[in-house]
C-alpha positions as CSV (number, residue, x, y, z in Angstrom):
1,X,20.1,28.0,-17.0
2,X,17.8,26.5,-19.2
3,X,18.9,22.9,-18.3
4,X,18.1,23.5,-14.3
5,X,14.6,24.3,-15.4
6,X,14.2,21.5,-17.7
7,X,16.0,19.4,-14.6
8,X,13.3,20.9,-12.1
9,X,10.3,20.5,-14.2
10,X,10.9,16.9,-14.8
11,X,11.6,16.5,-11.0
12,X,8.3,17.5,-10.2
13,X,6.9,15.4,-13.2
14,X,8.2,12.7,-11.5
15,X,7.1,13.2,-8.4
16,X,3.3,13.9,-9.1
17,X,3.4,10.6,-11.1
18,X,4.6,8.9,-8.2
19,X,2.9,10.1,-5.5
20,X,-0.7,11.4,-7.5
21,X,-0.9,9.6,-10.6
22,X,0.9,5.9,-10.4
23,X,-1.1,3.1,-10.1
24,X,-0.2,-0.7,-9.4
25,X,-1.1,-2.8,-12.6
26,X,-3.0,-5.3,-11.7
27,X,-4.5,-6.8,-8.6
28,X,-3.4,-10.1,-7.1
29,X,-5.9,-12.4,-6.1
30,X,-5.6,-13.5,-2.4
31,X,-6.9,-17.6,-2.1
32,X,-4.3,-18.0,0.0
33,X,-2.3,-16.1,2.7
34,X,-0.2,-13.6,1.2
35,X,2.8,-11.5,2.3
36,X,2.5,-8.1,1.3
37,X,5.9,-6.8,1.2
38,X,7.2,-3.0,2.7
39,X,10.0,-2.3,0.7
40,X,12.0,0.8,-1.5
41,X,8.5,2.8,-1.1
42,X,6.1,0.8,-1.9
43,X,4.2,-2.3,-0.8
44,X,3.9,-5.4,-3.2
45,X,1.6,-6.3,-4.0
46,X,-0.2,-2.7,-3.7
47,X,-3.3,-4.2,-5.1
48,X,-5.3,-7.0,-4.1
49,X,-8.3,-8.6,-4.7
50,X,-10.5,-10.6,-2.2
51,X,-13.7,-12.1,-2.0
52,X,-16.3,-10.1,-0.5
53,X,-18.4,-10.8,2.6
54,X,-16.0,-13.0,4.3
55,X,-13.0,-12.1,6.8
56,X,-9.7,-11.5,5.6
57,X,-6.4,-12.1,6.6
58,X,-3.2,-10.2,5.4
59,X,0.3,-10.6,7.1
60,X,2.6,-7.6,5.9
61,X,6.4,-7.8,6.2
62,X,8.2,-4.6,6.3
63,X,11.9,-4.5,4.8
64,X,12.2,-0.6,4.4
65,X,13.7,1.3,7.5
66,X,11.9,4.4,6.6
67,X,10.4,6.1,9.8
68,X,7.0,6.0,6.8
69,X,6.8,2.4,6.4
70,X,6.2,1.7,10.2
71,X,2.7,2.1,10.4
72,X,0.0,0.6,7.6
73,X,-3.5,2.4,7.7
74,X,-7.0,1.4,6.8
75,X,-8.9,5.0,7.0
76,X,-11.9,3.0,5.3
77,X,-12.0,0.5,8.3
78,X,-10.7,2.8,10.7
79,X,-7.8,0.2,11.3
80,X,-4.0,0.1,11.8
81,X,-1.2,-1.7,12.7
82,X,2.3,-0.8,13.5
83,X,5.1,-2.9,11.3
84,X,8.4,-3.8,13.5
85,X,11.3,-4.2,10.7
86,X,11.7,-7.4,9.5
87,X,8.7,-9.1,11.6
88,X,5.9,-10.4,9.6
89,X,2.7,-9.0,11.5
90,X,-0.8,-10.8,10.5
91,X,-4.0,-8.6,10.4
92,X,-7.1,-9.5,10.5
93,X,-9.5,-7.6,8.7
94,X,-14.1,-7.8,9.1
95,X,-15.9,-9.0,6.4
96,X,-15.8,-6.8,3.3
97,X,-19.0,-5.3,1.6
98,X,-18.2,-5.3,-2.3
99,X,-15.9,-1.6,-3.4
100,X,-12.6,-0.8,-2.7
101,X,-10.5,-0.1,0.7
102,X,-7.5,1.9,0.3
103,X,-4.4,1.5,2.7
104,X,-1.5,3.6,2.7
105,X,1.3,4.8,5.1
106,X,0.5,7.4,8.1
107,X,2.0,10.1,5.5
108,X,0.2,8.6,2.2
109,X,3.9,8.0,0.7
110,X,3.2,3.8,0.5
111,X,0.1,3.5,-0.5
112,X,-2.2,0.1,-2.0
113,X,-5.6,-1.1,-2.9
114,X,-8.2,-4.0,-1.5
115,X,-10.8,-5.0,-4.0
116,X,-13.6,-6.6,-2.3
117,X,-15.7,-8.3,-4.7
């Protein structure tokens, strides 16, 4: 009995750390277009770094069939775009005032990071 509690807690460890406490390690710098990849949950690179002040550009390319992955949010910007499977889509985002824009799926499952600055 003891081992199906130790088995549940560490479930539920697990899935605060990924859905509460995980965060990407570093952010990739965008001086080019990038192709921000929808795949196994996540999307890579989850954060991102861009200059601030001028328009950005990202083109997202979803791989993962998950119903969650079809739809990439910008609450911040009050922007989204719906992701065909295995179509690149290209966004275009305003100008950026310095902080940070979160993005994330329509259920907060996939989520990622732009770093205006």
């Amino acid at each position: 009995m003891w081992l199906v509690n130790l088995c549940g807690l560490a479930l539920i460890a697990l899935i605060v750390w990924w859905f509460w406490l995980y965060r990407p390690p570093e952010a990739a710098s965008l001086e080019e277009l990038p192709e921000i990849v929808v795949d196994n949950g996540t999307y890579q690179p989850a954060r991102l770094r861009v200059a601030a002040d001028t328009p950005v550009t990202l083109r997202f390319l979803r791989r993962d069939e998950s119903p969650c992955a079809e739809t990439v949010i910008f609450p911040g910007l009050d922007l989204s775009a719906a992701l065909p499977l295995g179509k690149p889509v290209t966004l275009q985002l305003p100008p950026l005032q310095p902080g940070e824009y979160e993005f994330h799926c329509q259920m907060q499952m996939y989520r990622g990071v732009l770093q205006a600055g």
